[in-house]
N, C-alpha and C positions, 0 to 999 in steps of 0.2 A: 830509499829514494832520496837525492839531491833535493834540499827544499830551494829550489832556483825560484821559484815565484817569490816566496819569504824574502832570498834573497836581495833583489830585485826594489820589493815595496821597502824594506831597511833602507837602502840606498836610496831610496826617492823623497822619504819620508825623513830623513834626517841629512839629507844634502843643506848647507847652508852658504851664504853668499864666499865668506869666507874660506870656504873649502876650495874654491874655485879656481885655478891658474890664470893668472893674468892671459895669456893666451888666450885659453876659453871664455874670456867674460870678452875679451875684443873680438871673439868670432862669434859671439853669441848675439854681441852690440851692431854686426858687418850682416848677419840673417836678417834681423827684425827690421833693419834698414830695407835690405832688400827684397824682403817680406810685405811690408808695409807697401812699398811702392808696386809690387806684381799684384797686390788687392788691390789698390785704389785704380788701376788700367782693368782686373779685370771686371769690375762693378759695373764699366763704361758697356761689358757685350751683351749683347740679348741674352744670352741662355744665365747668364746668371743674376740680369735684373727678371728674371722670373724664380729665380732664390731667394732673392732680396724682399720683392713682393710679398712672398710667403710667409720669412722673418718677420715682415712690421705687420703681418698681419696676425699671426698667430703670438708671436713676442712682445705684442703691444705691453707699456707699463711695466719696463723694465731700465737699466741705465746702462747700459753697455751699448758700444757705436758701432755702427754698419761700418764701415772706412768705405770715402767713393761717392756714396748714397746720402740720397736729400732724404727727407724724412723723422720720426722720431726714433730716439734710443731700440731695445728693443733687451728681453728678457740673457742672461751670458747666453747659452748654450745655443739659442735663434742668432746670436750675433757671430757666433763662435762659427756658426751651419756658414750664413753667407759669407762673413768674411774668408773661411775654408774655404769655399768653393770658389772665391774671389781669387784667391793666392793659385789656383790652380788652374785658373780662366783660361788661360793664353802662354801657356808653356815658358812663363820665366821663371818662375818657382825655383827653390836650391833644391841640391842633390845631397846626396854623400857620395864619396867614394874614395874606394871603389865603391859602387854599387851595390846596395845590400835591402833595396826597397823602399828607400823612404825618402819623404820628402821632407826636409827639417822643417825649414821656414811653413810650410803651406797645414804643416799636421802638431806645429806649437805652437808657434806666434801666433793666430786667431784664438786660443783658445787661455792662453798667459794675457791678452790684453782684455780679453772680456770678461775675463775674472778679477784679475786686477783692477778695470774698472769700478765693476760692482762692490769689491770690498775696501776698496781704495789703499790698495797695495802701490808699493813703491817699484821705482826702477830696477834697485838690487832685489827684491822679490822677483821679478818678471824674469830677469835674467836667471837668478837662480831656479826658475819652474821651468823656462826654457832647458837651462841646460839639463836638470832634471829628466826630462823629457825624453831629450836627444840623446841621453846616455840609455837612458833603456828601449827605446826603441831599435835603437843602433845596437846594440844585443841581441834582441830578439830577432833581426832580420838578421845577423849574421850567424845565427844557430839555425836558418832556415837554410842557410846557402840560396837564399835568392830564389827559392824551386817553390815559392807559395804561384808563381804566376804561370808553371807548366802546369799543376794543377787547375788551371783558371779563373783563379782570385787573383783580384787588382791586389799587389802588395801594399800599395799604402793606405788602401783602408782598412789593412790588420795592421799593420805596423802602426799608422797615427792614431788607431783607436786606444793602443796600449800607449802611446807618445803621450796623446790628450791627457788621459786617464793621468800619466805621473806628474804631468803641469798641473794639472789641476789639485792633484790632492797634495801637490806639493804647495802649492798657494793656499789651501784652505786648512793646513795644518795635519792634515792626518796622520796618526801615527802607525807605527809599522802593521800594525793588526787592520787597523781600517785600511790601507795601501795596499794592505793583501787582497781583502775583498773588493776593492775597486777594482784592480787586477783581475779579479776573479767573476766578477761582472762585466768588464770589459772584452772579457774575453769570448761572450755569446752576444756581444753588441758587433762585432766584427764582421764586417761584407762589404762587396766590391766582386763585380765578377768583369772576365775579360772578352766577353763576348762583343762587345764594341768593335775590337781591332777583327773580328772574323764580317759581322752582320750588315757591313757595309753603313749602317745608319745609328743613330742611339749614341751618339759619343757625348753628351753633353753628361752621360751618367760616369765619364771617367773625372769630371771636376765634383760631380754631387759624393762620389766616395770620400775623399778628404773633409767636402765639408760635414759627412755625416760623421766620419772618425772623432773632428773636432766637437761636434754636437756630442757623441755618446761618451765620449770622456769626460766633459765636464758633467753628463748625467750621471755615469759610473759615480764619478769623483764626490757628488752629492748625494745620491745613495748612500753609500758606504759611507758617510759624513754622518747620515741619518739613521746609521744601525744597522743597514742592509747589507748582506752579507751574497758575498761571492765564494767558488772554489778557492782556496787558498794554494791548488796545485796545478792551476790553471794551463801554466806554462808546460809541464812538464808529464801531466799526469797521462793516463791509459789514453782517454777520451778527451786530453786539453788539446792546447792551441798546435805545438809539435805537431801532433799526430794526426792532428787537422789539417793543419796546412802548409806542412812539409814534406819531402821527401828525404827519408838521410838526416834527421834534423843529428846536430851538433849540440847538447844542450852544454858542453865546456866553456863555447862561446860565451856564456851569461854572464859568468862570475871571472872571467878571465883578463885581470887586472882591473878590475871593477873598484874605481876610485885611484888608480894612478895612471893609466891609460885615459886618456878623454877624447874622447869620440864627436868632442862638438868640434876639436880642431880637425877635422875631415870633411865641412864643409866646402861644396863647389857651387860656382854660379856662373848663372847663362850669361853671355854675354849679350846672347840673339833671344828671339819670341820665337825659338821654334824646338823641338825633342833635342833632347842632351846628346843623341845621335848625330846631328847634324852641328853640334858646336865644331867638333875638329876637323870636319873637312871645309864645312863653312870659312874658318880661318885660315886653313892651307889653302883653300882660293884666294883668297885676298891676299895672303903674302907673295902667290905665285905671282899673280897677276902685278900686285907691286913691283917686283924681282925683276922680270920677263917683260915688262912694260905692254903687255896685249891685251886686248880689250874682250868684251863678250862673244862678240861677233867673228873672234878669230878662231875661236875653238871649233875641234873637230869631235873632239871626243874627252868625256870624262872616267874614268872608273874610281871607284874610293872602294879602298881594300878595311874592312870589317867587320865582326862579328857574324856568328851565326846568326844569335836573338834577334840582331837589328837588319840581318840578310832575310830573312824569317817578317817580321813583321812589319819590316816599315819597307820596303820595296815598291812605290808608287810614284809610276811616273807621270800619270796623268789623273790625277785629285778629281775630285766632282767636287766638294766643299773646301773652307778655312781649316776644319780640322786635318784633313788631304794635305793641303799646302802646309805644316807644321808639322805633321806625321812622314809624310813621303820622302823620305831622302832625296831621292835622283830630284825631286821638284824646289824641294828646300835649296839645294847645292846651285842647281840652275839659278832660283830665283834670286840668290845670293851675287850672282851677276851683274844682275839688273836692279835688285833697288837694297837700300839699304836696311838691311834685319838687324841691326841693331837697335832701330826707329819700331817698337812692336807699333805703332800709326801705319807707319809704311808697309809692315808686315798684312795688315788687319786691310790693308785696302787694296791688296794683290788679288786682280781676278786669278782663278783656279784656269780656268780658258786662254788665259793668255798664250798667244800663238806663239810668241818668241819665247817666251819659257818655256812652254810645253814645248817646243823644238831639240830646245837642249836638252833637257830632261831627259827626252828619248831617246837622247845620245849619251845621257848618264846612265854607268851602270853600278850597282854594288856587286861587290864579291867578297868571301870570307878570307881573312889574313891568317894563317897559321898563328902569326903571333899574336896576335888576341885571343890563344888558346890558353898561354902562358897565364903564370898568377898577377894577378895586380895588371894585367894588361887590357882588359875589359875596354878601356877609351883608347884606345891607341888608334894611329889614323894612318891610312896610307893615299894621297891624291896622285891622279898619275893625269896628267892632262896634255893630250894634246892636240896639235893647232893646225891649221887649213894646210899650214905651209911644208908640213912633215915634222918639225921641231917639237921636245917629247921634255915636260920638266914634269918633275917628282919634288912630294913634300910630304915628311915625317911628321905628327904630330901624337907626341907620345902623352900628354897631358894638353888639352884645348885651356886657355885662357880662362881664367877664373876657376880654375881648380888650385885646391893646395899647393902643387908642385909650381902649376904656375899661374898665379895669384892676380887677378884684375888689378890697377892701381888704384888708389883712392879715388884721380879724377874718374876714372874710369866707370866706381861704380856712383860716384856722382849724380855723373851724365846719365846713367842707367834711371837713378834714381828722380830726374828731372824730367826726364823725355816721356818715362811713364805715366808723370803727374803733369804733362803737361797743360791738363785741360784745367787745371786747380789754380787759383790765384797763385800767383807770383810771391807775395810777401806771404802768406798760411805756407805753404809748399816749402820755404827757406827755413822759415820759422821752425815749423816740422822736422826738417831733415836735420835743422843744429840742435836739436831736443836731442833726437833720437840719437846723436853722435854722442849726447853727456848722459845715456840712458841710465848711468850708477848713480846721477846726481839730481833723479827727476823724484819729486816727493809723491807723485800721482797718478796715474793715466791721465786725469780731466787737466794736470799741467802740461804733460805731454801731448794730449791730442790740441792742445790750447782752444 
């Protein structure tokens, strides 16, 4: 038997900053930015200052920060829960892609700053535990082929639980033997189910998965720091993580250019506060309507050609809640008409009722694209719209804005990064964001959070 768990904790465990491509340390520094900003907006929603709540209650007398939240410090692993579940509030959180389950930003970054805090780790640590992280988790979802969520597990509270776990024991030194059994503890800390998207109600438990991945990682990661011992075959064995929660799993994936391939450069980011589903047609309305010069009210008909997964689950054109309005394509695309999803404010203050959306909506339809059957075609967008007057324009969108191929600009994720904090002083919020831009040059967390 391949020892791929061994594998895996090697690499996690003796990753150092200098290993790292300059590439990778700038998409690792372009995350935690845009990390940093999707917790501090979502700390602002009810369902997760009742996470928050919990943190200061139960984490009392600890040094690590909420991000967002008034209050005191609170214990890493309590900080690591809210701020997770913060990054995952309000659907701006990063992706990978293609697609392979995880959420970089929302299942690292809370769990690299709370650590960091507490031991007063540096910038190039943080980075280096990030990318840590992102490289194995991005392995392990890609030996899964993505089939942990036909089974019914939320992917990224297996993937970030095993993410967490190698930030963490990469910030607190562990060596390859202890990296193993964090791994191997991590690996029965692992849950998240999908029953949210069937039950009609309960969705606030698809943000508590990540922050609990983030939480049992850095628990994994201090266990095994303190002797505790995991499977060391975790990944791979009869009864491990594979066979758990895969179908078909791939375990080649693992070690498959493990250390010259970097997987943190396949970061993507939203541009919008709504499912990653909704990025590319979202933006092929806007361009159309740019193009075509015609307003909301001209349209007659929408369809956005693809996916099965996202034909299959997000197909809602009339929401009863916020989470509805984020998740429902046909409503997203509409709402996208009418106010601007870029502003996750203006997102968060959209009635689900709204009669002129819900109009549209019910004239938006999904349908599956043959060519998002193809490899590497998972985001591909087809909008087909058309208007009162007969007149019919089409728009390709074969990568949506803020993906790899096609990259936000800097002002771009700027404005991302303002608009979210906008409820935060002006001078802390700039102060912040030019920290976080020289994150290899910050001697601290307590410097960078200033």
């Amino acid at each position: 038997m391949t020892a791929h768990t061994k594998m895996l904790a090697s690499f996690a465990a003796e990753l150092r900053f200098d290993d790292i491509p300059a590439s990778s340390v700038k998409a690792a520094k372009a995350c935690v930015q845009d990390n940093v900003a999707a917790c501090i907006f979502g700390a602002t929603t009810p369902w997760t200052k009742i996470v928050i709540d919990y943190a200061q209650k139960i984490g009392i007398g600890g040094t690590s920060t909420i991000l967002g939240a008034k209050g005191p410090k609170v214990h890493a692993a309590l900080a690591a829960l809210a701020n997770g579940a913060s990054s995952h509030a309000f659907e701006m959180d990063s992706v990978r892609m293609p697609s392979t389950g995880i959420h970089p930003g929302a299942s690292a970054v809370p769990p690299a700053m709370a650590i960091a805090e507490e031991i007063d780790a540096s910038g190039k640590d943080v980075i280096t535990a990030f990318v840590a992280g992102m490289e194995v988790m991005t392995r392990v979802g890609l030996a899964t082929h993505h089939t942990s969520e036909t089974k019914g597990f939320h992917a990224p509270g297996l993937t970030g639980t095993i993410g967490s776990t190698a930030v963490t024991g990469n910030l607190l030194g562990l060596d390859e033997k202890q990296m193993a059994n964090a791994l191997g503890i991590a690996g029965s800390l692992c849950s998240g189910l999908m029953e949210f998207t069937r039950a009609g109600n309960g969705a606030m438990v698809k943000r508590l998965h990540i922050g609990r991945a983030c939480e049992n990682g850095i628990m994994a990661g201090k266990l095994a720091a303190d002797g505790f011992e995991g499977p060391d075959t975790v990944l791979e064995g009869e009864f491990g993580y594979m066979n758990a929660f895969a179908i078909d799993p791939d375990l080649s994936e693992i070690s498959r250019d493990l250390g010259t391939v970097w997987h943190t450069d396949t970061i993507g980011y939203k541009r919008c506060a709504l499912h990653g589903g909704a990025q590319g047609p979202v933006q092929a309305l806007e361009e159309l309507r740019i193009e075509g010069g015609f307003s909301p009210d001209e349209i007659e008909a929408i369809t956005y050609g693809t996916s099965t997964k996202i034909c299959s689950n997000h197909n809602i054109q009339e929401p009863v809640d916020l989470v509805g309005v984020q998740f429902g394509l046909p409503f997203a695309i509409a709402m996208s008409a009418y106010v601007d999803v870029t502003d996750p404010y203006q997102v968060y203050q959209t009635d689900p009722f709204d009669e002129k959306i819900r109009a549209l909506s019910r004239r938006t339809t999904i349908e599956v694209d043959e060519e998002t059957k193809k490899p590497g075609k998972a985001w591909w967008c087809r909008l087909d719209v058309e208007l009162k007057d007969g007149k019919k324009h089409q728009k390709i969108i074969p990568w949506f804005r803020g993906s790899p191929e096609s990259p936000m600009s800097q002002e771009e994720q700027d404005r991302k990064f303002r608009l979210a904090t906008a409820n935060e002083d002006e001078v802390i919020r700039d102060g912040l964001l030019t920290r976080i831009k020289d994150l290899e040059n910050q001697p601290d967390m307590a410097t960078l959070l200033g």
